[in-house]
N, C-alpha and C positions, 0 to 999 in steps of 0.2 A: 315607148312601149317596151315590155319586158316579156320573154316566153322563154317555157320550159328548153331545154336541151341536154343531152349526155356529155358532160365537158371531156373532153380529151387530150389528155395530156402527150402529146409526140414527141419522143428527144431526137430531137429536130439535129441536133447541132453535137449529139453525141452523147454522153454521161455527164457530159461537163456540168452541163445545166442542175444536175442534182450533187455536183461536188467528189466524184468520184468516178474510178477506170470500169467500165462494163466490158464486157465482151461481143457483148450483140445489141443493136439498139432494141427498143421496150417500147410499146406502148400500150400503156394504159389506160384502160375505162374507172375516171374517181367518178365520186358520187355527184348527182345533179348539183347544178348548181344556176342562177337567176344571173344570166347576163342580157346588155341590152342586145336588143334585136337591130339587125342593120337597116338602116333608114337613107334611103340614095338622099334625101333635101340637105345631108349633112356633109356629102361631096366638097369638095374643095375649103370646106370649113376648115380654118387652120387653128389648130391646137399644139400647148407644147408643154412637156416632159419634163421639167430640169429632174434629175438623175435617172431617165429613163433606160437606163444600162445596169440599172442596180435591182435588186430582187423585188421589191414592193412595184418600181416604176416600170418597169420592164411588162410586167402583168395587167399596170394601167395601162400603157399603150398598146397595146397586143390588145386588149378590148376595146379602145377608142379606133385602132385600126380597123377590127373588124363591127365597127358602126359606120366606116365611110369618111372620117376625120382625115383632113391632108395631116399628119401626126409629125412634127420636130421634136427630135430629139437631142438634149444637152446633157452631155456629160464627160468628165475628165477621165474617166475609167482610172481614175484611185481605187474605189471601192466597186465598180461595177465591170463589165463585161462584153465587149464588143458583139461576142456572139449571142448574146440575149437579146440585141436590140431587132425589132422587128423587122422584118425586111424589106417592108411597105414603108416603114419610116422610113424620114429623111434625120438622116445621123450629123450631129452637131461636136466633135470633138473640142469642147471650150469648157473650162472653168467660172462658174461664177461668180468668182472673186474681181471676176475683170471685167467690168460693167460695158465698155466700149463694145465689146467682141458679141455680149447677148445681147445686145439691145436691136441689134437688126434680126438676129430671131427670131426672138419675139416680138417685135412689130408684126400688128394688124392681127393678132388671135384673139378669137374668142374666147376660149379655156387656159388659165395654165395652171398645169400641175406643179404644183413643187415641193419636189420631194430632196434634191438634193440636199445630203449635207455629212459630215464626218459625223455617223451614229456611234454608241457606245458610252455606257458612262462611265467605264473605267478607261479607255481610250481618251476619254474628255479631262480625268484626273490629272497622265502623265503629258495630255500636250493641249494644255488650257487655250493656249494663242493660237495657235494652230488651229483648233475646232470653235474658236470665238471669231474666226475669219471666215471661218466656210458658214457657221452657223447663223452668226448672227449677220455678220456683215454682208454675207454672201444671198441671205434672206432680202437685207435693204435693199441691194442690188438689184435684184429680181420685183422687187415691188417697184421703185424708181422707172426701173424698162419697163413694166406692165401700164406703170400710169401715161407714161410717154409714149408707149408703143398702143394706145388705144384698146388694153386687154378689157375685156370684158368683166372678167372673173377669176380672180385668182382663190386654188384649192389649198391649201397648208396645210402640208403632213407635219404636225404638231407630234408631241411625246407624253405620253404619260407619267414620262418624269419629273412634269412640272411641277406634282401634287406631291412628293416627297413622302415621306412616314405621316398621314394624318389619325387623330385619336379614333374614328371609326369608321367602316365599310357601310355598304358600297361609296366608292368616292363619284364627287358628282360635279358637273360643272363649276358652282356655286360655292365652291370649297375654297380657302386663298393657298395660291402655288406656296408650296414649302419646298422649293427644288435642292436635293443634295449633293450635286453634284454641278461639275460646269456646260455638263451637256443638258441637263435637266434645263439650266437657266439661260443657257444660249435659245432654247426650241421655247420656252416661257415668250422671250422675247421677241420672237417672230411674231407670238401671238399677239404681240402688245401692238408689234410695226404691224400687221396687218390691219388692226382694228382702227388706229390712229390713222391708217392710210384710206379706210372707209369716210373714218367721221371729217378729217379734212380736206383730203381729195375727193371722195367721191368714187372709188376706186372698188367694186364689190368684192369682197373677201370671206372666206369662214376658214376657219382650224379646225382639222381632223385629229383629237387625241386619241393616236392608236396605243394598244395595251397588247406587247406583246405579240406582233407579229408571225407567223410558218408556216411554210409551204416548199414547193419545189423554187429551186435558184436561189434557197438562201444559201450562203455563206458557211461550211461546217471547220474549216480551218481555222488556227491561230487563236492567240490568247482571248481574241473578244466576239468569238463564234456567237453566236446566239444557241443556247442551251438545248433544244430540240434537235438543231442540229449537230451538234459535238456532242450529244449520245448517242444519235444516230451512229456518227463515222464511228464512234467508240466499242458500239455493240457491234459492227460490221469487221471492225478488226479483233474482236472478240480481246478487246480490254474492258476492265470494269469503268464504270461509268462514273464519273467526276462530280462528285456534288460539294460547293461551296459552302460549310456551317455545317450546319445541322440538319438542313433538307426540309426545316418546314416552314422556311419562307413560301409563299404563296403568289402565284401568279396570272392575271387574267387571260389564257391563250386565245389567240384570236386568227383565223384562217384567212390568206390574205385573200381568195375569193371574195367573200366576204367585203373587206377592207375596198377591193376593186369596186365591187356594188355601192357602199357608201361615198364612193368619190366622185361615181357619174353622178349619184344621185344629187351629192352637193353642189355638181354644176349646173345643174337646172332646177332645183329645186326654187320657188318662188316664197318661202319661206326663209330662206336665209339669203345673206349677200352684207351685209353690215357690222362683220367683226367676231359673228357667231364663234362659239367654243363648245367641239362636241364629244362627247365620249365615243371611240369607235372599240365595243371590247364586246367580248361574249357577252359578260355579266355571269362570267362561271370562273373563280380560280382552283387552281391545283397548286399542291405544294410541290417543289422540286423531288423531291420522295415518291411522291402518287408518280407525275410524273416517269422516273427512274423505273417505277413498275408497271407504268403500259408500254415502254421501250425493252423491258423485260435485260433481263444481264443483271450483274455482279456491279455492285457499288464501292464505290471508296469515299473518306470523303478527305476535304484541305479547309485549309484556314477559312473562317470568313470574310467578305468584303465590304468594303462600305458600298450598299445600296438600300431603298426601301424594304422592309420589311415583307410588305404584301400591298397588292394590289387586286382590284376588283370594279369593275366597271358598272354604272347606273346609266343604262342606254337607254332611256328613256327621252331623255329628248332627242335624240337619232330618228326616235320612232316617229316624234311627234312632229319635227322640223321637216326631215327627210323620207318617213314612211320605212322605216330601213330597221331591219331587226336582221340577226347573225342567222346564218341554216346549217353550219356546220361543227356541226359536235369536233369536241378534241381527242375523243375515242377513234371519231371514223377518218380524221384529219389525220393523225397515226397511226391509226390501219395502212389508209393507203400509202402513204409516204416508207412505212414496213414494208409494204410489196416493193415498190421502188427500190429500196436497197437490196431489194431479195433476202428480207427479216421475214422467219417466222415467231 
């Protein structure tokens, strides 16, 4: 079951969580948002997180928490955060490069999420072996322990890199991966190990291709910030804001609320469980420009990079598979994330 609620966001844990020094903690009322309702029969049910210390997984477990899930968490805290993880969770400090150490973990769960893995695709250019460890291998891992540890249901945070530059929009499952990069084709092939590990294990699985992920806990530091947020810190320090080319590449934002909703719903959903591959995206893109002007500030721009062009998401079988359409515009996803940094 699903019902209404005023989500509320608390920085629980200080400014950290939005990437920057406040002065007085905040809390804010964002806009509604559909999460699941807590249900006691799901008590002791254990569920588990791989990178739930990281902005996307941090957000799934913090709602599997508050459904009553006994909730494990794994993560190396490379890219994630000690202080995000929930405090209802049971915190798993391991790598899943090391199959030994998760495999008693994850024994005996019904759900895993798995989200861990070295994101970025320009991160994935300068350390190919490096994020073809965490990515791909560290994916097999996680399926190996899931099929031996009796999971239920494995969820995979897939990328929407795998679709590369195709000749036209909206791109759609059915499209074949043109990945341009090594992280595009590390996240491809999880999907492939997932699928393969349906058709001959038996093992239920589906891929979630997310398009462009933001919200609170992401990440706005460092060369491979995600763009939402390194405008943000940018307009905040009242520097001009950094656009890559030409600014009218385009991209599908997607609210990680949202993305949390599509993830319960793919563990129970009785439509998928066999390899499934799903678009998780508004099905609205902006060009880094539009963009630049609902953050509002002074632009510059730099060289361009090799990424895709543009993307844009055909959720329609989200809808159809999972009942799951986005409720969160990228205006009012910016609005309030503007209050958060104290942006008018």
């Amino acid at each position: 079951m699903f019902y209404r609620f005023e989500f509320v966001i608390c920085l629980r844990f200080g400014a950290c969580d939005l990437g920057f020094t406040a002065t007085k903690v905040e809390v804010l009322k964002l806009c509604k948002a559909t999460v699941p309702k807590e249900n006691k029969k799901t008590t002791s049910v254990k569920v588990v997180v791989t990178g739930g210390a990281g902005f996307i997984g941090s957000h799934i477990a913090d709602a599997l928490v508050l459904r009553g899930y006994e909730v494990h968490v794994i993560d190396n805290l490379f890219g994630g955060r000690r202080e995000h993880v929930n405090p209802k969770a049971i915190f798993h400090e391991i790598d899943i490069r090391n199959l030994e150490l998760i495999k008693p973990v994850i024994k005996g769960a019904k759900f895993l999420f798995h989200l861990a893995a070295l994101p970025r695709v320009q991160y994935s250019i300068t350390h190919p072996l490096e994020t073809h460890e965490a990515n791909a291998t560290g994916t097999l891992n996680v399926l190996i322990a899931a099929r031996e540890g009796g999971v239920k249901r494995v969820i995979y945070s897939a990328s929407s890199s795998a679709y590369g530059d195709q000749p036209k929009m909206p791109l759609r499952e059915d499209m074949p991966a043109n990945p341009k990069s090594p992280y595009g084709l590390q996240k491809y092939v999880g999907e492939l190990y997932c699928k393969v590990w349906s058709e001959v294990y038996g093992l239920e699985t589906v891929s979630l291709r997310y398009f462009n992920v933001y919200g609170p806990r992401f990440n706005p530091e460092g060369a491979y910030a995600l763009v939402i947020g390194k405008f943000l810190k940018l307009r905040r320090e009242g520097k001009p804001l950094t656009i890559t080319g030409d600014g009218t590449q385009t991209r599908d934002f997607t609210d990680v609320r949202d993305v949390v909703r599509a993830n319960l719903l793919a563990a129970e959903s009785l439509k998928v469980g066999k390899g499934e591959v799903l678009n998780i995206g508004a099905g609205r893109n902006f060009s880094v420009n539009g963009l630049a002007k609902l953050i509002g500030g002074d632009v510059a721009h730099v060289a361009a990079r090799l990424e895709p062009h543009d993307t844009l998401a055909d959720n329609s079988l989200a809808k159809k598979l999972l009942g799951w359409t986005p409720e969160v515009t990228l205006e009012d996803g910016i609005n309030e994330l503007k209050r958060l940094y104290d942006l008018k």
